[in-house]
DOFI-404637 format. One record per residue (C-alpha): residue number from 1; chain; x negated, y negated, z. Coordinates in steps of 0.02 Angstrom, whole numbers, plus 32768, in hexadecimal, padded with zeros to 4 digits. Layout:
N
<zalum pos="NUM" unit="A" xx="X" yy="Y" zz="Z"/>
...
***
This chain:
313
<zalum pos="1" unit="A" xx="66C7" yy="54F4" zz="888B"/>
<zalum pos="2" unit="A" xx="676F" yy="555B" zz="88BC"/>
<zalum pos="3" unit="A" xx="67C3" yy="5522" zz="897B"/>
<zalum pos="4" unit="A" xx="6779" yy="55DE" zz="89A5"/>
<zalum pos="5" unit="A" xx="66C7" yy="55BB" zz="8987"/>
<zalum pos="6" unit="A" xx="66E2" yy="550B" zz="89E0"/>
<zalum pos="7" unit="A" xx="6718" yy="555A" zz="8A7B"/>
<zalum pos="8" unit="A" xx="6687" yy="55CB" zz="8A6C"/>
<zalum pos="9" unit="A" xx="6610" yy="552C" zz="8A62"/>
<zalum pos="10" unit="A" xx="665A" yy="54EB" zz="8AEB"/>
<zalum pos="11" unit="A" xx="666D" yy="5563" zz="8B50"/>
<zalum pos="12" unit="A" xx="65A1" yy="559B" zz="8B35"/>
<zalum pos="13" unit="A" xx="6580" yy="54C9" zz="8B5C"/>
<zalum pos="14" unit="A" xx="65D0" yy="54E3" zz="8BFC"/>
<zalum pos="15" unit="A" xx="6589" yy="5583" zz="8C35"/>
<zalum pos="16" unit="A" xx="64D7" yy="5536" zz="8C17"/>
<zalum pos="17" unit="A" xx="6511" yy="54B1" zz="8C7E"/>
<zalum pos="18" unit="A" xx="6562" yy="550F" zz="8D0F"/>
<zalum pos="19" unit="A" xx="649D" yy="5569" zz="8CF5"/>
<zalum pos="20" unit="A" xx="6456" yy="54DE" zz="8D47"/>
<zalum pos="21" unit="A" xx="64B6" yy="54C9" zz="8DD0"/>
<zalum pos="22" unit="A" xx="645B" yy="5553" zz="8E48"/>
<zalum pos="23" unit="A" xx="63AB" yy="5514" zz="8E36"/>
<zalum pos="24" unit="A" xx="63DC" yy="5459" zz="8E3C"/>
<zalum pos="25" unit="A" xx="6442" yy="5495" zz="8EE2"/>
<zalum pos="26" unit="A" xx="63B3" yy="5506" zz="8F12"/>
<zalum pos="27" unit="A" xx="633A" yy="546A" zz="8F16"/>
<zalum pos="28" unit="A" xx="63B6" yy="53FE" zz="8F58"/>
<zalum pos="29" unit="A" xx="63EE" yy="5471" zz="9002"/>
<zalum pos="30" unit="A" xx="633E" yy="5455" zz="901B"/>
<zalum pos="31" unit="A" xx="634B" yy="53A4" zz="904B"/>
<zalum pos="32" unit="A" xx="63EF" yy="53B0" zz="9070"/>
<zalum pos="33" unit="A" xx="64A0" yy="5416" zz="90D2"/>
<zalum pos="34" unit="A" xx="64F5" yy="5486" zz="905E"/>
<zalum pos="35" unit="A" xx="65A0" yy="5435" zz="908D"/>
<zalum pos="36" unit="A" xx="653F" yy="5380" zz="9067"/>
<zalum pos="37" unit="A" xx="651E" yy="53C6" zz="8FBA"/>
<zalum pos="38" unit="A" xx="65CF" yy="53EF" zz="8F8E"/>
<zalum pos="39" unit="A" xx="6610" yy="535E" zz="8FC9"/>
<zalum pos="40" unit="A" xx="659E" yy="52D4" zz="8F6A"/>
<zalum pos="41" unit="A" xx="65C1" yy="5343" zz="8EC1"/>
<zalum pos="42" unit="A" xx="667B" yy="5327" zz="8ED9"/>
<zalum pos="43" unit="A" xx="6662" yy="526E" zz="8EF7"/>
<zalum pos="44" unit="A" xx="65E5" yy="5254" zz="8E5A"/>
<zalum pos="45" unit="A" xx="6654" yy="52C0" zz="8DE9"/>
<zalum pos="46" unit="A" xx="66F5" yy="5262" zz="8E39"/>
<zalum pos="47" unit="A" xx="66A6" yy="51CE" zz="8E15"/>
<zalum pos="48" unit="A" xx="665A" yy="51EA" zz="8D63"/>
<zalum pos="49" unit="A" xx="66FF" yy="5228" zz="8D32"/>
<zalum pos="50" unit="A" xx="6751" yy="51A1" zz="8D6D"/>
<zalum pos="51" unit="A" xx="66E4" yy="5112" zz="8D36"/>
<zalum pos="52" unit="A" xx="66EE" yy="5178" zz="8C80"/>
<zalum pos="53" unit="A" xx="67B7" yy="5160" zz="8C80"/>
<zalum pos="54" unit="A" xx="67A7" yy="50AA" zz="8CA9"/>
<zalum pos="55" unit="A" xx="6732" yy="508C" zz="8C19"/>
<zalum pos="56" unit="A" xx="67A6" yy="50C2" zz="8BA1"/>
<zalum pos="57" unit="A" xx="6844" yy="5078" zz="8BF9"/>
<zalum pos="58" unit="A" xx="688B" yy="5127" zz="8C1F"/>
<zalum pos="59" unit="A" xx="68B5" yy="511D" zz="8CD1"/>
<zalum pos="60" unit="A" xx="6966" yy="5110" zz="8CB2"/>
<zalum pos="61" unit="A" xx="695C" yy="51C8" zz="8C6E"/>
<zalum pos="62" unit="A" xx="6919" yy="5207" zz="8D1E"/>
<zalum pos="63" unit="A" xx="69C2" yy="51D0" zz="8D6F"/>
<zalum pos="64" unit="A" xx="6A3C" yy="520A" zz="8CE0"/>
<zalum pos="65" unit="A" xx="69E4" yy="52A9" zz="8CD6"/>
<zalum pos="66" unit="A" xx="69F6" yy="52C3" zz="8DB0"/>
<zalum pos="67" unit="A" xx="6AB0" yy="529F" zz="8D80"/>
<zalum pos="68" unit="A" xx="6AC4" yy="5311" zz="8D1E"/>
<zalum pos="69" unit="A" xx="6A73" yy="53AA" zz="8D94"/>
<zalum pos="70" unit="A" xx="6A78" yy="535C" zz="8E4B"/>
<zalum pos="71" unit="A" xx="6A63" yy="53F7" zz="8E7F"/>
<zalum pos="72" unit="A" xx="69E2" yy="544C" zz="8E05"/>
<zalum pos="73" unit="A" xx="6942" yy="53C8" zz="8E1F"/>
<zalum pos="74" unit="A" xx="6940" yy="53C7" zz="8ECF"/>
<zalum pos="75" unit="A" xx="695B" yy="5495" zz="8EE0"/>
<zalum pos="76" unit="A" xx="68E2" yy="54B2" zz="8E49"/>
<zalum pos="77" unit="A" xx="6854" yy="543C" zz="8E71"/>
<zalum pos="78" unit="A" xx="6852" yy="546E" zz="8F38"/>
<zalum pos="79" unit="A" xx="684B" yy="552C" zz="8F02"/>
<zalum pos="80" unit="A" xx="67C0" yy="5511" zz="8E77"/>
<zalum pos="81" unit="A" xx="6758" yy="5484" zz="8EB9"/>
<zalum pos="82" unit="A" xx="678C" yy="5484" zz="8F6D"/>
<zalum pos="83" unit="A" xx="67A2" yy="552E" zz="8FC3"/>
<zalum pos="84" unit="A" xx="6722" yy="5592" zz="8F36"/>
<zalum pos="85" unit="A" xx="6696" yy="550C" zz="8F73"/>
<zalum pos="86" unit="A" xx="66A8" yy="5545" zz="9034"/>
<zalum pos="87" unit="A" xx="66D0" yy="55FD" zz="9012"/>
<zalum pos="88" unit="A" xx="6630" yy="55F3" zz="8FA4"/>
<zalum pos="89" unit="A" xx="65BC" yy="55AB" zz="9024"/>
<zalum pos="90" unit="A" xx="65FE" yy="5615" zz="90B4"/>
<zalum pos="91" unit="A" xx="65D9" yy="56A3" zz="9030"/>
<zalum pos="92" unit="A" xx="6528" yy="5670" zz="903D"/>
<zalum pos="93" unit="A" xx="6521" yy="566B" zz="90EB"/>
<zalum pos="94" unit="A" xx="657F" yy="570A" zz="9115"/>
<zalum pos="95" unit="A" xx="650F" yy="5784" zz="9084"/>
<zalum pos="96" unit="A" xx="6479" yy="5796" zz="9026"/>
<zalum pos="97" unit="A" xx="646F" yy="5738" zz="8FA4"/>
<zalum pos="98" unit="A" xx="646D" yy="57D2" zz="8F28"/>
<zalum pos="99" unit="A" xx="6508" yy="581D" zz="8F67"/>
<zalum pos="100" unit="A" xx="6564" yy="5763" zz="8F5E"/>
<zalum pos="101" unit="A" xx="6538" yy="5750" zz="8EB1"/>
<zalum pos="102" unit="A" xx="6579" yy="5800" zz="8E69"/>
<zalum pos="103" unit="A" xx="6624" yy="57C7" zz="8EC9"/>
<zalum pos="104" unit="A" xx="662B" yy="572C" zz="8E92"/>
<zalum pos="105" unit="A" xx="661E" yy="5769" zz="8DE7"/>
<zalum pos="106" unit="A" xx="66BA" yy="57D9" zz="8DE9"/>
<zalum pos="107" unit="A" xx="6718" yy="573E" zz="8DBE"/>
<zalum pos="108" unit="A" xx="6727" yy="5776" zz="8D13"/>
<zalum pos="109" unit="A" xx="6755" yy="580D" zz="8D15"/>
<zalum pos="110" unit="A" xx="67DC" yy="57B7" zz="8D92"/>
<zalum pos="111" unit="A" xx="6808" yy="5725" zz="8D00"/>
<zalum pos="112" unit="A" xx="6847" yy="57CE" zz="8C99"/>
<zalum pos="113" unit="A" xx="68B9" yy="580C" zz="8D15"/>
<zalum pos="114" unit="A" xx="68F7" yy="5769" zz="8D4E"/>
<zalum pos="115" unit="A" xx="6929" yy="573E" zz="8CA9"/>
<zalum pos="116" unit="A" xx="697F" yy="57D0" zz="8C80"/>
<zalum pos="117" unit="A" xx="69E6" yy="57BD" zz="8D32"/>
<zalum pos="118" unit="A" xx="6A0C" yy="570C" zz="8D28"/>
<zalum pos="119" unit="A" xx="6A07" yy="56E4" zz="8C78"/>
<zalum pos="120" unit="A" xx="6A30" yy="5795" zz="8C1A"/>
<zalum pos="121" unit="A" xx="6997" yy="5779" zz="8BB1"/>
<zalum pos="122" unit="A" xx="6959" yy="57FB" zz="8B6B"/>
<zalum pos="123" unit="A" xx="6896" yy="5839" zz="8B4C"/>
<zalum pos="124" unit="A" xx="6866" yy="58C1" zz="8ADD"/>
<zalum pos="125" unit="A" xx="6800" yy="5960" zz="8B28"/>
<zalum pos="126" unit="A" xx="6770" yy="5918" zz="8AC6"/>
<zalum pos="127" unit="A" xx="6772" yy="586F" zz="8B22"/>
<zalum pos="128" unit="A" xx="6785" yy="58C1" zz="8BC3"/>
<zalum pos="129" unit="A" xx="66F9" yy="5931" zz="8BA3"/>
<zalum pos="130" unit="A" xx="6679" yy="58B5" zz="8B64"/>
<zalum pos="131" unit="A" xx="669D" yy="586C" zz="8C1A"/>
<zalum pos="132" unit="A" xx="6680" yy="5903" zz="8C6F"/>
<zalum pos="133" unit="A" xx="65E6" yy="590B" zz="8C24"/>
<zalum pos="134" unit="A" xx="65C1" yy="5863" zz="8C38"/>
<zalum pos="135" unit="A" xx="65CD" yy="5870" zz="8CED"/>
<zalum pos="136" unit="A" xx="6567" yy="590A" zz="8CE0"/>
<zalum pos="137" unit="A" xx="64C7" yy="58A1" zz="8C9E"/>
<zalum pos="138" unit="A" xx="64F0" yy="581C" zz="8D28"/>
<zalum pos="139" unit="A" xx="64DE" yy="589F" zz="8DB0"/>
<zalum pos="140" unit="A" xx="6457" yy="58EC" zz="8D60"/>
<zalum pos="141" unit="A" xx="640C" yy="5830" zz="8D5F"/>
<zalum pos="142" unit="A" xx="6431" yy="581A" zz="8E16"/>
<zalum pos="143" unit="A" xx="63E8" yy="58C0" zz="8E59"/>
<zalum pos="144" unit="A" xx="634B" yy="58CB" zz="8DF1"/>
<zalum pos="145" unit="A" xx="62F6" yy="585B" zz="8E61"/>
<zalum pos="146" unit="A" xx="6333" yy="58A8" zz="8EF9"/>
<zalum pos="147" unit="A" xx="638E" yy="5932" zz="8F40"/>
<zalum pos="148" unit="A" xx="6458" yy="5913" zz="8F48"/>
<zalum pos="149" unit="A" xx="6469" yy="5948" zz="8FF1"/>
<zalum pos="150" unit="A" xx="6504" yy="598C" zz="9046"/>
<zalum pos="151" unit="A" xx="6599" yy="5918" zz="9016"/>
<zalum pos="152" unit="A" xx="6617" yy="5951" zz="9087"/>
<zalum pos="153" unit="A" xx="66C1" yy="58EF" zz="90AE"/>
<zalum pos="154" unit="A" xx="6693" yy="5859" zz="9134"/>
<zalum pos="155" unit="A" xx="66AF" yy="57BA" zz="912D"/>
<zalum pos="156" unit="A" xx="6623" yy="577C" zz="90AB"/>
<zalum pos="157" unit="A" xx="6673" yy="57F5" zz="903A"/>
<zalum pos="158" unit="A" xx="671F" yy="57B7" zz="9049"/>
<zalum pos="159" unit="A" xx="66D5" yy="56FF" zz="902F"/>
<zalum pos="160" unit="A" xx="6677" yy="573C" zz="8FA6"/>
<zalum pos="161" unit="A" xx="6721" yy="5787" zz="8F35"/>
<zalum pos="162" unit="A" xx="6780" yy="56FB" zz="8F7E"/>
<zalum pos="163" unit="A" xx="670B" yy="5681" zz="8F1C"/>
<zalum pos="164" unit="A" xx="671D" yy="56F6" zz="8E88"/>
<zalum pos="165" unit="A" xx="67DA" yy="56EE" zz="8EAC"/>
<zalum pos="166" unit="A" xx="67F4" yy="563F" zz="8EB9"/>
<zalum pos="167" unit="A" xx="677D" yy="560E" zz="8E1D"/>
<zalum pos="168" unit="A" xx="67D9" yy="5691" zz="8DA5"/>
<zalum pos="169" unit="A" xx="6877" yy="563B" zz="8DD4"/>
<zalum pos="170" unit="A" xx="685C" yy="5592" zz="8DBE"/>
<zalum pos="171" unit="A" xx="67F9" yy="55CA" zz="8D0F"/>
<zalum pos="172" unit="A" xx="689C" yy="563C" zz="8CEC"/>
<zalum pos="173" unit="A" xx="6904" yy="5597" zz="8D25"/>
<zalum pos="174" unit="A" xx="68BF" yy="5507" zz="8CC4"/>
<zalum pos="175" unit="A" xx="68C6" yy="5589" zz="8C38"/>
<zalum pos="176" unit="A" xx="6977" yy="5594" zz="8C24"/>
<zalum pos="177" unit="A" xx="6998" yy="54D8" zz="8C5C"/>
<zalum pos="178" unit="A" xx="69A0" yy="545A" zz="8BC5"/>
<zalum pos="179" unit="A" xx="6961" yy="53B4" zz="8C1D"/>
<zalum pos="180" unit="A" xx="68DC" yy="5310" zz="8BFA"/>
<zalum pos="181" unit="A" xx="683B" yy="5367" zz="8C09"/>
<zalum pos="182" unit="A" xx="67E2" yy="52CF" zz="8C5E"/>
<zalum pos="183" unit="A" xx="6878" yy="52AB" zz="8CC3"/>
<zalum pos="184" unit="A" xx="688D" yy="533C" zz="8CF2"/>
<zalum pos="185" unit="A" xx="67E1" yy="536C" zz="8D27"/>
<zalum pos="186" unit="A" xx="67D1" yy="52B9" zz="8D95"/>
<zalum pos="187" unit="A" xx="6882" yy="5300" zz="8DE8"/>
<zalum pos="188" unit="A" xx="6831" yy="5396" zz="8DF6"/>
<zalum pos="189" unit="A" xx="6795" yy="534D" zz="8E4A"/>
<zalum pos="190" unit="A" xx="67F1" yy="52D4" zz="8EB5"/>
<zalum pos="191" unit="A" xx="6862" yy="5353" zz="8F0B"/>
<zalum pos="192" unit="A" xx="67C0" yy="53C8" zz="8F2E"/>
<zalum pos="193" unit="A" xx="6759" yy="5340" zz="8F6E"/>
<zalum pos="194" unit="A" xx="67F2" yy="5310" zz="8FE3"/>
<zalum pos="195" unit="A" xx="67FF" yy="53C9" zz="900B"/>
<zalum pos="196" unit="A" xx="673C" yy="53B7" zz="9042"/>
<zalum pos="197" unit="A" xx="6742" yy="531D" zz="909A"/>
<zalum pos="198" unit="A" xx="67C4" yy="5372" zz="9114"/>
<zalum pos="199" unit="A" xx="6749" yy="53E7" zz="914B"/>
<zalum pos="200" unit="A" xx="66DF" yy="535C" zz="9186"/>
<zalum pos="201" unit="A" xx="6711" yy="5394" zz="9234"/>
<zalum pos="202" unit="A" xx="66B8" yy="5434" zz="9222"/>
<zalum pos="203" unit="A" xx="6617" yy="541B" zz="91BB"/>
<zalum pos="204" unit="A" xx="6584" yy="5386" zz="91E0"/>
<zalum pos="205" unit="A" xx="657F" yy="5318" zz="9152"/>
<zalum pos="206" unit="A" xx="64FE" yy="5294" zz="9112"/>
<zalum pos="207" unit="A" xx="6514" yy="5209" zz="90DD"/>
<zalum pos="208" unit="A" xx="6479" yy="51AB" zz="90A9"/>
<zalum pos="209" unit="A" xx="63FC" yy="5238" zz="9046"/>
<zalum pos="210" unit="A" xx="6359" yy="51FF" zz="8FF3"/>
<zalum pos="211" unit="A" xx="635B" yy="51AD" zz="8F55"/>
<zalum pos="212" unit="A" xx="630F" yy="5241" zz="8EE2"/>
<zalum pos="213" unit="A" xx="6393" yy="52B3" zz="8F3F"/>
<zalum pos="214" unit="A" xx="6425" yy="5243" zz="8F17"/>
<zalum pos="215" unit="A" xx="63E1" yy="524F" zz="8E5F"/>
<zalum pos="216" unit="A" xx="63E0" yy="52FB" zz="8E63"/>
<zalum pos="217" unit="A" xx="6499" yy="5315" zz="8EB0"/>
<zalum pos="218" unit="A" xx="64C3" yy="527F" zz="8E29"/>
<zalum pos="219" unit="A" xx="64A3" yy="52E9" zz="8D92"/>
<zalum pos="220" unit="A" xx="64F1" yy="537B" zz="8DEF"/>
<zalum pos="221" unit="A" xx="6596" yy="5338" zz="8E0F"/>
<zalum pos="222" unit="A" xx="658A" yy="52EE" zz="8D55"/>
<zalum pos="223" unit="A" xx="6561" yy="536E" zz="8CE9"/>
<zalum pos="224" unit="A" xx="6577" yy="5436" zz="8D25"/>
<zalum pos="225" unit="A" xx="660B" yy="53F0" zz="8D86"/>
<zalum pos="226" unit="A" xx="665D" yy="535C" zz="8D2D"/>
<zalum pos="227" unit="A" xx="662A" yy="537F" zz="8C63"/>
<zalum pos="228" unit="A" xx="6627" yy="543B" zz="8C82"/>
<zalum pos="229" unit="A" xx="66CB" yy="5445" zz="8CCA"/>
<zalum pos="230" unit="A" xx="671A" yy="53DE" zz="8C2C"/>
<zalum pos="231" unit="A" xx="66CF" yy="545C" zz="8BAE"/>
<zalum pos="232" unit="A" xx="66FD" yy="54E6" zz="8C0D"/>
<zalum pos="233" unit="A" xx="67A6" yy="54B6" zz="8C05"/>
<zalum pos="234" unit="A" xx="67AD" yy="549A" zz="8B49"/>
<zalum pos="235" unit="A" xx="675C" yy="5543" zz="8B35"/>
<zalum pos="236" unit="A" xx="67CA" yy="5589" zz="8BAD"/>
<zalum pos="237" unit="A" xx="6855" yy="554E" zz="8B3F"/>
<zalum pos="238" unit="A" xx="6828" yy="5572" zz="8A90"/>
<zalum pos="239" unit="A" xx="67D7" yy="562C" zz="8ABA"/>
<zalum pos="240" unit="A" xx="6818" yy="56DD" zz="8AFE"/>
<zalum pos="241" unit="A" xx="6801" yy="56F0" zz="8BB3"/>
<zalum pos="242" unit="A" xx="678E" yy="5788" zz="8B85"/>
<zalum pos="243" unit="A" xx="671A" yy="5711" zz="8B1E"/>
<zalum pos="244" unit="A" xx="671C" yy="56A3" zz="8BA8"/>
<zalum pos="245" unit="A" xx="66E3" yy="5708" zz="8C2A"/>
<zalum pos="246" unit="A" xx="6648" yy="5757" zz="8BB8"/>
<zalum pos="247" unit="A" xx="661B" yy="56AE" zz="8BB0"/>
<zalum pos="248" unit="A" xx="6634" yy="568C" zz="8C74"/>
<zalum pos="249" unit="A" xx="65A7" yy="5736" zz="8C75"/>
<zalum pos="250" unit="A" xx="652A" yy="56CA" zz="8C2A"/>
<zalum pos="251" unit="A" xx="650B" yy="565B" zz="8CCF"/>
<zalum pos="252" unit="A" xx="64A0" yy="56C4" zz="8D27"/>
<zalum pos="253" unit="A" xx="6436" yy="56EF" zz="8CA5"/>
<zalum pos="254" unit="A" xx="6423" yy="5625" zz="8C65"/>
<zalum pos="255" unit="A" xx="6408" yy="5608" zz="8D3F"/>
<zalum pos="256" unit="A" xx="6385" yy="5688" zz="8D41"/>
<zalum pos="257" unit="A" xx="6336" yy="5630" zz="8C9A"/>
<zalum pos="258" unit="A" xx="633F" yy="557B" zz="8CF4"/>
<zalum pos="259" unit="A" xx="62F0" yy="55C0" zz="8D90"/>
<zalum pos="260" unit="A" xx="625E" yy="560F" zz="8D24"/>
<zalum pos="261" unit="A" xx="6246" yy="555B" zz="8CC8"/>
<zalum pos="262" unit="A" xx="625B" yy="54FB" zz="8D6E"/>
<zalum pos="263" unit="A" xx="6228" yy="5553" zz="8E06"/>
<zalum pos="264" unit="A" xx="61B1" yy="55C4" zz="8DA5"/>
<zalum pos="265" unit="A" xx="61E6" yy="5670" zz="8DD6"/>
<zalum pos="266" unit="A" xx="61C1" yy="5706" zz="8D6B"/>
<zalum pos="267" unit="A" xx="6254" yy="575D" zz="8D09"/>
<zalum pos="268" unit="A" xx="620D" yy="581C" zz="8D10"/>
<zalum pos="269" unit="A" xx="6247" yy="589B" zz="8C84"/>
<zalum pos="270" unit="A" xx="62E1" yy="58EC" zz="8CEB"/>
<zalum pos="271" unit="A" xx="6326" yy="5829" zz="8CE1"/>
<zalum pos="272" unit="A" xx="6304" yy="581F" zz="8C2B"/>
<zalum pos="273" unit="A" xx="6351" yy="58C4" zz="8C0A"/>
<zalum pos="274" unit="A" xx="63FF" yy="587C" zz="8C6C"/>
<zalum pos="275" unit="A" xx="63E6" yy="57E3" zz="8C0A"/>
<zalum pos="276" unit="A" xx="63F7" yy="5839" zz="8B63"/>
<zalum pos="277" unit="A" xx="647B" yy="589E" zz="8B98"/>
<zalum pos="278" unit="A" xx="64F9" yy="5808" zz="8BDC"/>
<zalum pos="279" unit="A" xx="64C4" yy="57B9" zz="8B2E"/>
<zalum pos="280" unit="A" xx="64F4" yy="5851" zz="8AE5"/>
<zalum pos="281" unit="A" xx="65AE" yy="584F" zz="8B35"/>
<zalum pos="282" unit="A" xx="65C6" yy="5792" zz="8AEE"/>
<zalum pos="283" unit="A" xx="6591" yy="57B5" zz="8A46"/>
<zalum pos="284" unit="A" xx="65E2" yy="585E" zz="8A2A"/>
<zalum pos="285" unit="A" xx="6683" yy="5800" zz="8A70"/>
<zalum pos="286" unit="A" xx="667A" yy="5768" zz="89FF"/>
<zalum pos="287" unit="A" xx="665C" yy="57F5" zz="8982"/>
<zalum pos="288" unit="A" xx="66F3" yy="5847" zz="8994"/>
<zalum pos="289" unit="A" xx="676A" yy="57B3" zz="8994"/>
<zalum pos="290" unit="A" xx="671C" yy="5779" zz="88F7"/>
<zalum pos="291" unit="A" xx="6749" yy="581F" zz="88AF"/>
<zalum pos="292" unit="A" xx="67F4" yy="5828" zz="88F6"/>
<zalum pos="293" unit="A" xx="682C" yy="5778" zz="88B8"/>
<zalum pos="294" unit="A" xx="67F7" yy="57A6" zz="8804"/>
<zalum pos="295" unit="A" xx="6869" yy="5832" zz="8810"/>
<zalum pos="296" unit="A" xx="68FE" yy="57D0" zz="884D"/>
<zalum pos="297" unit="A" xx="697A" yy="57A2" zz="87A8"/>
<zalum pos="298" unit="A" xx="6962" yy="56E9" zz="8752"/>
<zalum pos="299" unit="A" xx="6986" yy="567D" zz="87DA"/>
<zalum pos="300" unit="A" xx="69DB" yy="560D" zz="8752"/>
<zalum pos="301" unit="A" xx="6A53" yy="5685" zz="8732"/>
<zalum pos="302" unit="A" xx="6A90" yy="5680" zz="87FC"/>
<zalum pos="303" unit="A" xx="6ABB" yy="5605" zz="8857"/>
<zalum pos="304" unit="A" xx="6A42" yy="55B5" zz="88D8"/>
<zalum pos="305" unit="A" xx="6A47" yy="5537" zz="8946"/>
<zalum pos="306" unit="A" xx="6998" yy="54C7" zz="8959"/>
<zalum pos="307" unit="A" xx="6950" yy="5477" zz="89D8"/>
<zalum pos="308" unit="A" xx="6976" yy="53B3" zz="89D0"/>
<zalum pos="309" unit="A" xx="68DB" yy="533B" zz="8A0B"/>
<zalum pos="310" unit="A" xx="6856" yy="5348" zz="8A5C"/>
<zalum pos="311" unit="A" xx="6865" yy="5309" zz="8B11"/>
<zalum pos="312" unit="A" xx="6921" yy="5323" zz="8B30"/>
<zalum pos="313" unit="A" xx="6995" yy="53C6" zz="8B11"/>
***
């Protein structure tokens, strides 16, 4: 299997994961505060990543690596797993829940541009239009259900892009950042759960949920937050930013599958109709780079530079 069709693997992996993540915090708000929520899946992913390093004597990698970028950890993991976990929830709060979503998923069409600004990386006009109409199925998704409504600038829209925002640029970030995956997500965790725990001030917490709830926010923080991240970041690292961001398409229609299977509501044929067309996007994308890298000239007759290892640069 080529590094390309790795990243594609994992990259799918952690999409179905991140899928889970709004019915298990659908059931869970429930029993329990939002804030609450987002607080025990730092801990438990904090946790399972560090526990993880310990087993295999790796700690010493989490300080060498914050040694190395003092300053990128703490700014990285507060913008992706600190401030887009409150701008998220106050998104919720703030808008429908159909208007929040279609925001929210402007973040890749946001990876693209932030890339190219920061990083000078480039994306065909194929890539960029598989997005577009990507994003097209999404809304499509979104709306078929019920009416978009007037989204007009107020202050659930600008929490809405400024979850987008800050989630394309800590994807567009650990992109172009060569670091110990593991390590680096536990840094990343630990400085967003610290970013959290200052807002303890402002939001109720609680402390001692029921046992079946603390199960459920257990496999949250360990697999759509802790696992998922770590693919993500190998995909994000061995796959175009345009690729990625098809891929990133995919969660709301593998949500909207997960909420069929486990909360039993009925996908209607406008949904399946968006469905096939965001599938459509990722397929004709992973179509096209296929097709461009088998015109590019014998790669042994240039001179490349591999990827060395798997969890460090």
């Amino acid at each position: 299997m080529t590094e390309s069709s790795k990243g594609t693997l994992y990259a799918l992996l952690a999409v179905a994961m991140f899928s889970t993540l709004g019915t298990g915090f659908k059931v869970a708000v429930n029993r329990l505060d939002s804030y609450s929520v987002v607080v025990w899946m730092g801990l438990f992913a904090t946790l399972a990543l560090f526990l993880y390093l310990a087993a295999l004597g790796q700690l010493h990698t989490v300080v060498a690596e914050l040694r190395q970028r003092p300053l990128f950890f703490p700014l990285a993991g507060m913008i992706g797993l600190g401030v887009q976990q409150i701008l998220c929830l106050r998104t919720y709060e703030l808008i429908p829940a159909s208007q929040a979503v279609i925001l929210h998923y402007t973040y890749p069409l946001m990876m693209l541009v932030l890339a190219r600004l920061f990083f000078h990386e480039k994306s065909g006009w194929p890539a960029v239009m598989c997005v577009l109409l990507g994003f097209a199925g999404v809304c499509l998704l979104v709306i078929s259900g019920q009416t978009l409504g007037d989204v007009r600038l107020s202050a659930g829209v600008a929490a809405a892009l400024g979850t987008a925002l800050s989630f394309a640029l800590f994807c567009v970030l650990i992109k172009h950042a060569r670091f110990s995956i593991t390590a680096g997500m536990l840094l990343f965790n630990l400085f967003g759960l610290g970013f959290l725990l200052c807002l303890l001030p402002l939001y109720p917490m609680q402390w001692a949920p029921g046992a079946s709830v603390l199960a459920l926010l257990a496999y949250l923080g360990l697999f759509p937050t802790a696992l998922a991240f770590i693919l993500w970041n190998r995909a994000l690292r061995m796959i175009p930013t345009g690729r990625s961001s098809n891929c990133a398409l995919l969660v709301p229609i593998f949500s909207l599958i997960c909420i069929a299977l486990v909360l039993k509501e009925r996908i209607s044929a406008m949904q399946a109709l968006a469905m096939a067309i965001v599938l459509g996007s990722v397929f004709l994308n992973v179509f096209l780079a296929q097709r461009s890298s088998q015109a590019l000239p014998d790669p042994r007759q240039t001179v490349s530079t591999p990827l060395n290892g798997t969890e460090s640069r």
